[in-house]
N, C-alpha and C positions, 0 to 999 in steps of 0.2 A: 566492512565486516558487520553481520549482524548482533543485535546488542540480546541477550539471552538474561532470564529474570528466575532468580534461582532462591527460595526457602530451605530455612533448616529446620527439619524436623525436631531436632534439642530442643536449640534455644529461641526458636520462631524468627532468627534474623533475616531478612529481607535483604538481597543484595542483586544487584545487574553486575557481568562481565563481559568486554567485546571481542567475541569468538570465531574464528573459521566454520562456516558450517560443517567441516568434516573433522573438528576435534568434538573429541568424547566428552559429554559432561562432568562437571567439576561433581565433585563425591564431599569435599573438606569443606567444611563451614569456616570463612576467612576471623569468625568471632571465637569463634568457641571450640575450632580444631577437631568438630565429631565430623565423623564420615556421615553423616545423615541430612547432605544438603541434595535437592532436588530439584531439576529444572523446573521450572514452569509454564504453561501454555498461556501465550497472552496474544492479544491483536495485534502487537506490531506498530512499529509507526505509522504515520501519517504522511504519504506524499502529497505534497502540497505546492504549486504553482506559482508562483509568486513574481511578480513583473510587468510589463505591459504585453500586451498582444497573445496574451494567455485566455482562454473563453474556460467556464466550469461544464459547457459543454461543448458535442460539434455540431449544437442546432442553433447555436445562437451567435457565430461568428458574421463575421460581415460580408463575407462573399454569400449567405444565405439570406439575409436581408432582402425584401424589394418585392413581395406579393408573390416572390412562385413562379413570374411569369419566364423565368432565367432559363427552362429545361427547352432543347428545340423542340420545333413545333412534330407535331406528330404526321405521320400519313396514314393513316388509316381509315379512306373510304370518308365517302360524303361529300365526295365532291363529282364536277360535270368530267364523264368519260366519253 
């Protein structure tokens, strides 16, 4: 479930709740009980890899290692016909 980052317009309190994305945003400020709390748009976590045999990207794994020369050879022309 995602975690949703919610201000009250009252009393300026700052609070996170972990929500279904298909429930309706909270309206009640868990401090101060006014209807004047407000979701807010924030970036989100961080997914993050953590482990062995994990690469930051897919250019830098180990099956791409080795000069290039790993693609089959080509045919196209240049050679005795």
């Amino acid at each position: 479930m995602p975690t949703y980052e919610y201000k009250c317009g009252a009393c300026e309190h700052m609070f996170e709740l972990e929500q279904r994305m298909t429930e309706k945003p909270v309206k009640k400020c868990p401090k101060c009980k006014k209807l004047k709390a407000e979701r807010l748009i924030s970036g989100g976590s961080r997914f993050v890899l953590k482990g062995g045999n994990w690469e930051s990207d897919l250019y830098s794994g180990s099956s791409n290692k080795g000069g290039g020369d790993s693609a089959a050879p080509s045919s196209g022309g240049g050679g005795d016909d």
